[in-house]
Structure formats: structure tokens, C-alpha cells
C-alpha beads as a LAMMPS data file, in Angstrom:
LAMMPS data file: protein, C-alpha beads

262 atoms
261 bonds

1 atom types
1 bond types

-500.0 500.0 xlo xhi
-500.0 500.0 ylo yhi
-500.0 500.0 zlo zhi

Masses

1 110.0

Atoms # bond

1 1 1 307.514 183.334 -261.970
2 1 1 308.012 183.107 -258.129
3 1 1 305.949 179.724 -258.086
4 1 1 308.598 178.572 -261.002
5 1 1 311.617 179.168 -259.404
6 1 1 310.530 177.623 -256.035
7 1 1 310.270 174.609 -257.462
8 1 1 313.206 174.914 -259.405
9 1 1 314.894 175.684 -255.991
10 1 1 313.219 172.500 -254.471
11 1 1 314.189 170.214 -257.618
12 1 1 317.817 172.046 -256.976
13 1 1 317.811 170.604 -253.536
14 1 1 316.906 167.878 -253.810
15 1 1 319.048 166.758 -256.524
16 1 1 321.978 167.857 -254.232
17 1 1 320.762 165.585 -251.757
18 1 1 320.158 163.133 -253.982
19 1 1 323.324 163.202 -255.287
20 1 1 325.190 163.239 -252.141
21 1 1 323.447 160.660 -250.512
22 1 1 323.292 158.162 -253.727
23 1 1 325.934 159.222 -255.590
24 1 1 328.290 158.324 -253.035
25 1 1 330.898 156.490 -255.069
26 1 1 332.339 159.296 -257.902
27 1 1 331.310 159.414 -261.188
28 1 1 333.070 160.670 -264.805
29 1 1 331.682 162.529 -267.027
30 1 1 328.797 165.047 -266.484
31 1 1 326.069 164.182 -263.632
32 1 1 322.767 165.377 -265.204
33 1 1 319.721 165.248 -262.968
34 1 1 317.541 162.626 -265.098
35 1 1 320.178 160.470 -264.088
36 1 1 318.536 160.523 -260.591
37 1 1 314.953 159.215 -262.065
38 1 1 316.100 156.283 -264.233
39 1 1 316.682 153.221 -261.617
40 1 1 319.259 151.591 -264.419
41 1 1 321.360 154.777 -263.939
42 1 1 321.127 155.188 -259.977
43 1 1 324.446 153.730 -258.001
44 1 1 323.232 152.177 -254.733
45 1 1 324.241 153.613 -251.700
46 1 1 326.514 151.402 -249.490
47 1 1 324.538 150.045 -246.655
48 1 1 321.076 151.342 -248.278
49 1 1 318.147 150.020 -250.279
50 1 1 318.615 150.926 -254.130
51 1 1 316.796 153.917 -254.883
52 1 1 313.864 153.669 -257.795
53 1 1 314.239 157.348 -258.772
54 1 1 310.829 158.555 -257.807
55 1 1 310.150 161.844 -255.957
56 1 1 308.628 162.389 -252.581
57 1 1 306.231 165.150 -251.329
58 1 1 308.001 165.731 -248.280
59 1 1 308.192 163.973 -244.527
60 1 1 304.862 165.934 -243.313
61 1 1 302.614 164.858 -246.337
62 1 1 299.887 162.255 -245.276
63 1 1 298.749 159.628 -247.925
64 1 1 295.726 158.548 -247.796
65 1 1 291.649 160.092 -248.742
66 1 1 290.629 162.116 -245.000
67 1 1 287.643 161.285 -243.138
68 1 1 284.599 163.931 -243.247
69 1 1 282.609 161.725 -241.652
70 1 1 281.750 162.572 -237.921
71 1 1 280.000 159.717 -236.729
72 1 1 280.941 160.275 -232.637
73 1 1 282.708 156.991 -232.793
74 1 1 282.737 154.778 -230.500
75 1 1 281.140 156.241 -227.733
76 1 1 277.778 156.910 -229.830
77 1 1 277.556 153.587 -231.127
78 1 1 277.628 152.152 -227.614
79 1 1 275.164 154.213 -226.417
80 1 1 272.637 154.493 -229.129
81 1 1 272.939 151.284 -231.005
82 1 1 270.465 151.394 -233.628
83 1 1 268.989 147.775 -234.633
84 1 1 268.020 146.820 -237.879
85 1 1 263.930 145.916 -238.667
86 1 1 262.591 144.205 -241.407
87 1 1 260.080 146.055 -243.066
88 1 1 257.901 143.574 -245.308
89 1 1 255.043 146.012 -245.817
90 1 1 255.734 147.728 -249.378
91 1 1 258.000 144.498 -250.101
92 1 1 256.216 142.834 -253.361
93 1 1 256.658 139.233 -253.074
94 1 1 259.086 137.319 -255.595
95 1 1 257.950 134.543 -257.996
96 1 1 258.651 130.939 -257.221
97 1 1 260.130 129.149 -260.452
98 1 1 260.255 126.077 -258.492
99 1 1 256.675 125.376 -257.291
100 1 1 255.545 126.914 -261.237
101 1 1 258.088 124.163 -262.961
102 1 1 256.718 121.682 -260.586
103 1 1 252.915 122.489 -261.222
104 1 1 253.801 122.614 -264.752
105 1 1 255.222 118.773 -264.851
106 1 1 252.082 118.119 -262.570
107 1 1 250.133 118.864 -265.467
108 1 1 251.861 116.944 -267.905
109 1 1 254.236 119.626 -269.266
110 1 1 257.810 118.702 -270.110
111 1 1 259.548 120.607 -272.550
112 1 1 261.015 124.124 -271.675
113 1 1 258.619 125.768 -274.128
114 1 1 255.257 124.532 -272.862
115 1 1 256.878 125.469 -269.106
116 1 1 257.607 128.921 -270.713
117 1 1 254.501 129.839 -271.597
118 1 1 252.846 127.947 -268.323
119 1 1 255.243 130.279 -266.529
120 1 1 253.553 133.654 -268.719
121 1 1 250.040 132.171 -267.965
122 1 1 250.232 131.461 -264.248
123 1 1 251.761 133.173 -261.176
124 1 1 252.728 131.752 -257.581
125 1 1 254.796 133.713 -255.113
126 1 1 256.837 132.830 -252.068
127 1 1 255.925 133.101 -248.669
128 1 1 256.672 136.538 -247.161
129 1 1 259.782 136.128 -244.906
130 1 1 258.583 136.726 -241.074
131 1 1 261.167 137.335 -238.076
132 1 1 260.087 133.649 -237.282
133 1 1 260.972 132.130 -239.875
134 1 1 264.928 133.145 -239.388
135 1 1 265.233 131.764 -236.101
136 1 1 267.226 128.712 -236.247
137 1 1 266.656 125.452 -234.191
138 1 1 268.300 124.855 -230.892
139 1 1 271.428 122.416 -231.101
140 1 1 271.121 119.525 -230.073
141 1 1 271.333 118.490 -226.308
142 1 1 274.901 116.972 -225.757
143 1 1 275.570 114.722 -222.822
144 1 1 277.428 116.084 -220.047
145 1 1 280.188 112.899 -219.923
146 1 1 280.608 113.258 -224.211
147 1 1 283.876 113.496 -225.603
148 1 1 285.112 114.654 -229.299
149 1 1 287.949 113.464 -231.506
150 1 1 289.074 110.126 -232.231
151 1 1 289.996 107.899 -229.151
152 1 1 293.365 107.134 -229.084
153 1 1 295.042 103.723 -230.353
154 1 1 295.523 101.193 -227.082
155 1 1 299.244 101.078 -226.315
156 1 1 301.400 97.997 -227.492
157 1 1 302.249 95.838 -224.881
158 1 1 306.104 95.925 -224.525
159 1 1 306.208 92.995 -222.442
160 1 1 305.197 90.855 -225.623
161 1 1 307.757 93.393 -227.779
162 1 1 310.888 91.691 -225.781
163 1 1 309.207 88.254 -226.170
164 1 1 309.184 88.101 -229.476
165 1 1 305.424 86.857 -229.201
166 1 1 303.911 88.681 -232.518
167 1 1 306.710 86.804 -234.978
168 1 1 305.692 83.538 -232.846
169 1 1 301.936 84.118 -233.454
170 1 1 302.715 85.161 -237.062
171 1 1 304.409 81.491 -237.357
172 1 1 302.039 79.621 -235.864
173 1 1 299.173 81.323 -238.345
174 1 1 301.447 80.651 -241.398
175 1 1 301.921 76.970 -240.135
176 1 1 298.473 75.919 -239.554
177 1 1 297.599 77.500 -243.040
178 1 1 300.415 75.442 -244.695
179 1 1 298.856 72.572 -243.207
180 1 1 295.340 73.170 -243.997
181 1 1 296.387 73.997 -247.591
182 1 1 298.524 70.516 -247.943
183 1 1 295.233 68.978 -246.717
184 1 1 293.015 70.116 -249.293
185 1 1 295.730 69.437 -252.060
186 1 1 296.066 65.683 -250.234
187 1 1 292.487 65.242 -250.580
188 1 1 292.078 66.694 -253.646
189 1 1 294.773 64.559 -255.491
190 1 1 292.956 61.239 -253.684
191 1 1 289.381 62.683 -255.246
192 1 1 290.676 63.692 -258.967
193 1 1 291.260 60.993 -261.776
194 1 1 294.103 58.742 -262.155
195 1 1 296.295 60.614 -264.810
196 1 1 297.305 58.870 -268.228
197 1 1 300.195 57.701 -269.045
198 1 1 301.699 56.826 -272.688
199 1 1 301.124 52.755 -272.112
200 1 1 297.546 53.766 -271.547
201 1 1 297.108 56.532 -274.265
202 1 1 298.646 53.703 -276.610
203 1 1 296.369 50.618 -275.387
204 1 1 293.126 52.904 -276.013
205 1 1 294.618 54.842 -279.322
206 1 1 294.217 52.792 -282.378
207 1 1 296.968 52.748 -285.210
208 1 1 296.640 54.508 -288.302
209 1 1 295.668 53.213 -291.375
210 1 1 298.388 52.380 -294.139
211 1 1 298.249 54.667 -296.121
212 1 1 298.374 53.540 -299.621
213 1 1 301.942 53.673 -301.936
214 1 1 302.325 56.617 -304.177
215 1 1 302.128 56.173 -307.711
216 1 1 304.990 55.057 -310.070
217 1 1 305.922 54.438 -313.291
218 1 1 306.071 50.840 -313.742
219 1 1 309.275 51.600 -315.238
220 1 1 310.549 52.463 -311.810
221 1 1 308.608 50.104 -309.238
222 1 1 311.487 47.180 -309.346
223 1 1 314.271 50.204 -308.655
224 1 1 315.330 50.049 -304.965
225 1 1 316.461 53.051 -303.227
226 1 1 320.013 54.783 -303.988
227 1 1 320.397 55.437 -300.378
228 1 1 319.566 53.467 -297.407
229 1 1 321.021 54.051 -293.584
230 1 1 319.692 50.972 -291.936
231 1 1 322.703 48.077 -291.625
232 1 1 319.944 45.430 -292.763
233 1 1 316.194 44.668 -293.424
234 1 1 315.599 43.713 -289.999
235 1 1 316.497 46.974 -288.718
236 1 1 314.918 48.808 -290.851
237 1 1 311.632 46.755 -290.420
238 1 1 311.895 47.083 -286.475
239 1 1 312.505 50.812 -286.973
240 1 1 309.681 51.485 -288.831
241 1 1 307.108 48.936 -286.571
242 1 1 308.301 51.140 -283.505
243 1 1 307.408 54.631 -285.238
244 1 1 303.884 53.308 -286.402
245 1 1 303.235 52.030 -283.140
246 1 1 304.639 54.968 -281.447
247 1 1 303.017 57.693 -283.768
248 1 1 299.892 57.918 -281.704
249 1 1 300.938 59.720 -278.995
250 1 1 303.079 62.116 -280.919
251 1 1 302.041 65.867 -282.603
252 1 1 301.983 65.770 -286.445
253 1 1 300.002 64.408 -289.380
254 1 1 302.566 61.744 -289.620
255 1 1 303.591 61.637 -285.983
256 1 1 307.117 62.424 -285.788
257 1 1 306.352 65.514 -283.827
258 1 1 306.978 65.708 -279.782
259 1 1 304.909 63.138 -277.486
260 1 1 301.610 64.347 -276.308
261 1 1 301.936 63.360 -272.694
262 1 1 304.715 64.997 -270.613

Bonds

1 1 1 2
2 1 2 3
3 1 3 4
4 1 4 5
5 1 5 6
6 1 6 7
7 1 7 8
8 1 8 9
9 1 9 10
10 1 10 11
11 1 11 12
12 1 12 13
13 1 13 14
14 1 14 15
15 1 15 16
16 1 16 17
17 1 17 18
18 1 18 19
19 1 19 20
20 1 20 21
21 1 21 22
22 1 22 23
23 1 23 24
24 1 24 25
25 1 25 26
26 1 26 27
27 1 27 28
28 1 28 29
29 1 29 30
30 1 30 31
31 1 31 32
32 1 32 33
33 1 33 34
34 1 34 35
35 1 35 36
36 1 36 37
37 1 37 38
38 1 38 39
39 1 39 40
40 1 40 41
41 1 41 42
42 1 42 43
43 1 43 44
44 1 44 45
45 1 45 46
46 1 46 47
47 1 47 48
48 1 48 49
49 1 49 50
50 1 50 51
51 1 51 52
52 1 52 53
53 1 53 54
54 1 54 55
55 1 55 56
56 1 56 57
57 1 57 58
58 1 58 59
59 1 59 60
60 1 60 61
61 1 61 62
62 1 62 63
63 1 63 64
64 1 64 65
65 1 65 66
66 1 66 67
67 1 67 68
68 1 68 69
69 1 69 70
70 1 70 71
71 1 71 72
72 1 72 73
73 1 73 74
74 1 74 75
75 1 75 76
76 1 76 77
77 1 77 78
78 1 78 79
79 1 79 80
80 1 80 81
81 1 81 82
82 1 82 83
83 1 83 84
84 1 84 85
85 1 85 86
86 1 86 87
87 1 87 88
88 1 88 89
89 1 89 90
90 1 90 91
91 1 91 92
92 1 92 93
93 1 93 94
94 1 94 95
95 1 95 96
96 1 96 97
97 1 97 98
98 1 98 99
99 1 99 100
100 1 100 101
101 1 101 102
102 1 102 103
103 1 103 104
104 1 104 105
105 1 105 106
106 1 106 107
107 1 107 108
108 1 108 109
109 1 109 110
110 1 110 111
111 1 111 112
112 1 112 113
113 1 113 114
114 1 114 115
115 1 115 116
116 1 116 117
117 1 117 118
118 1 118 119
119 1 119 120
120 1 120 121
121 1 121 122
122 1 122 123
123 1 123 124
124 1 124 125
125 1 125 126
126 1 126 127
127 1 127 128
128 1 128 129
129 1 129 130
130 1 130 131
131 1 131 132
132 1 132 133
133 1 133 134
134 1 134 135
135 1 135 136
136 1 136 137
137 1 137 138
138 1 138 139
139 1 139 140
140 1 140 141
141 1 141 142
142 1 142 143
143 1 143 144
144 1 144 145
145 1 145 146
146 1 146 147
147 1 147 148
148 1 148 149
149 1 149 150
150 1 150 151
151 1 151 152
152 1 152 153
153 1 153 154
154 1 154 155
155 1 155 156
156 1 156 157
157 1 157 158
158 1 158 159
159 1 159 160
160 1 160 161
161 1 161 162
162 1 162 163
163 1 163 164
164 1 164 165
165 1 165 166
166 1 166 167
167 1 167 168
168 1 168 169
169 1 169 170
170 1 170 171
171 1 171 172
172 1 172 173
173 1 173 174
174 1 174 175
175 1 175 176
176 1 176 177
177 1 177 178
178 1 178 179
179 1 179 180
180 1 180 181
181 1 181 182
182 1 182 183
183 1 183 184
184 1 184 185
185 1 185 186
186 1 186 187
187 1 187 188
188 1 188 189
189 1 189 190
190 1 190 191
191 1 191 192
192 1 192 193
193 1 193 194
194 1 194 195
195 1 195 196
196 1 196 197
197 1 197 198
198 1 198 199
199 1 199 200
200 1 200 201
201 1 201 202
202 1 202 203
203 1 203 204
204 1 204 205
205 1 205 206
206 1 206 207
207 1 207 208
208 1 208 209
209 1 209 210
210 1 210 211
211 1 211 212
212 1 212 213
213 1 213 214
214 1 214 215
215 1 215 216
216 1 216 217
217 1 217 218
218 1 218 219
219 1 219 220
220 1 220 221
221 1 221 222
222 1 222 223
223 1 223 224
224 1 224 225
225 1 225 226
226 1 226 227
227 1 227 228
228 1 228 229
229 1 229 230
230 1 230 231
231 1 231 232
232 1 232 233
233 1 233 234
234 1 234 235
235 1 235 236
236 1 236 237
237 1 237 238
238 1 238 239
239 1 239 240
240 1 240 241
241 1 241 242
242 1 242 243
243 1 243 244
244 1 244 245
245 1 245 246
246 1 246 247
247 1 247 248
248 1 248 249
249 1 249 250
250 1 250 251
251 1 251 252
252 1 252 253
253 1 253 254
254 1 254 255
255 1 255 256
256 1 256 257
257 1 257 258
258 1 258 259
259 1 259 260
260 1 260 261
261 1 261 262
């Protein structure tokens, strides 16, 4: 009973605390003490961190797992320091899968169950590891006058900045290349063929066959057309000899369409 109401005495006390120190501003109603472990409930304190509503052991509990370990500290280790030896004596050495897979292809084997069962049949180990074999190569010998990094970009000369010399130069590049490129075209046009023209596409073209009438009824043969927009015969005959002549170097079966040469 004594061990009960001690801590029914310390949960007393500190929920007076708690409440003075938290519960600053004043509240209505009844102030139960689970109020004080449910964060939703808990006012914060003016000028303080919001309280979470757990409980602390008290200011002179330590947190933390103690050390039972006397090992002399510092001053042992520096003056016994104990080295580490590789013992390789009652060390059984391990299998090497690599040199076994590669005696196996040397012997013609190439799927993984004929390596499988060359791997039950035959053994090879590694090398036993000696202190030798971990010491590592000296670096390399490195000049005395050697530098590292990247060398640094020459400066720009601001004399030529002022100038204006770099759009000059830039000019006088684009300039020589327009020339060089009007050159070629010059030479080029000179070299190529002589283009056609529609006198010459008409002088080697030949004219179309006439083609032949369409049938009619002889009924209708001597009937003339009900419509007809030239002013005369002449007209229409000159019309006509200009299309046939003209419908070789125009698109279409019948060569109304658009000329063929631009």
C-alpha cells in the first residue's frame, strides 16, 4: 500500500505542475488528469514548445544501456596495442568456380548441367592467401614540377574587345564563304545543261493523233450544234489549231490541264 500511494502522490504532483505550468490559460468545466496525456487536449504554454503528454522519470535518470566493460581505455590501448595475425594453418581452402567453369568449357562442356556435374566430379581450390600477397604496389613516381586540375582558359585579349576585331574577323569569314559559294554555283550553272523551254519542248513533241469522231445516228450527223460561242468559223478554227498545237506541253489526257514547264 505504501508503494501505491507514493506514486499516487508523485502522479498528484505532477499533475499540479502540469497543470500550472500548461494549463496556463483557464479552463471550464472539470480538469481531469487524462487531459494532461492526450496532445489534442493539452493548451500550449505561451512562450513554450507544445507538450505531447508523455511522462518523465525525473531530471537525475540517465537514458541509455551502462558500460560493464573495463577495457583501461585509452591508456591500455596505447601501450599494449595488440596486432592482428593471419592464421592460415587450420584454414581449409575454398573452391574456385571460376578456374572449374573454365576447365569445364576447356573440355568441351557448355550447358549448366554437364558443368554441374563436372563441378561434383572434380575439385580445384584457390591459392592460400599469404601476407604477400596483400601488399599493394607502390604508386607511381610523380614528377617533382607536375601539376593537377585543368589549366586554366588563356585570357581574352581586351585590346581586340574595344576594337571590335572578332565581329570584323567573323565578316571577313562569312564574306569569303559567300564568295566561294557564288563561285561554285557560277561554275556549276556554266557546267549543267541548257534548260528547256516551251518553243523547244514543242519543236521535239509531236502532235497527237486525231482522234476519230464519235458515233452518230445518221439521223443526226447533218444537225449542227444548238450552241456555239465563237463569232465565226475562222475563229473557231484558229481556236482549236492553237489548243492542238499547244496541248503538248500541258497536263491531261486531252491537254487542257496547266503547262508542264514553269
Amino acid at each position: 500500500m505504501t508503494t501505491q500511494d507514493d506514486q499516487k502522490e508523485g502522479w498528484r504532483s505532477s499533475f499540479e505542475g502540469l497543470k500550472e505550468s500548461e494549463m496556463e490559460s483557464p479552463r471550464v468545466g472539470v480538469v481531469r488528469e487524462s487531459m494532461l496525456h492526450r496532445p489534442l487536449l493539452i493548451k500550449p504554454a505561451l512562450g513554450k514548445t507544445k507538450s505531447r503528454g508523455l511522462s518523465y522519470p525525473g531530471p537525475d535518470f540517465v537514458f541509455g544501456t551502462a558500460t560493464t566493460v573495463q577495457d583501461g581505455g585509452v591508456p591500455e590501448a596505447i601501450s599494449s596495442w595488440h596486432t592482428h595475425t593471419m592464421s592460415t594453418r587450420n584454414r581449409e581452402a575454398e573452391r574456385d568456380f571460376i578456374a572449374l567453369n573454365r576447365e569445364g568449357v576447356k573440355s568441351g562442356l557448355v550447358t549448366a548441367k554437364e558443368l554441374q556435374q563436372y563441378r561434383a566430379t572434380h575439385d580445384i581450390r584457390q591459392q592460400p592467401l599469404t601476407r604477400e600477397g596483400f601488399r599493394r604496389s607502390a604508386p607511381a613516381r610523380i614528377p617533382a614540377d607536375a601539376s593537377f586540375g585543368i589549366t586554366n582558359r588563356p585570357s581574352t585579349p581586351i585590346s581586340e574587345l574595344i576594337e571590335y576585331k572578332y565581329a570584323q574577323r567573323w565578316l571577313e569569314e562569312q564574306q569569303a564563304k559567300d564568295k566561294i559559294l557564288q563561285a561554285h554555283q557560277h561554275k556549276k550553272a556554266q557546267l549543267g545543261r541548257i534548260q528547256d523551254t516551251r518553243t523547244t519542248l514543242l519543236r521535239k513533241s509531236r502532235p497527237l493523233p486525231e482522234a476519230p469522231s464519235m458515233w452518230k445516228m445518221p439521223r443526226f450527223q447533218q444537225v449542227g450544234p444548238a450552241l456555239d460561242t465563237f463569232r465565226d468559223p475562222e475563229a473557231r478554227k484558229k481556236a482549236m489549231s492553237t489548243h492542238h498545237s499547244e496541248s503538248t506541253s500541258r497536263r491531261g489526257i486531252l491537254g487542257q490541264g496547266t503547262y508542264t514547264v514553269d
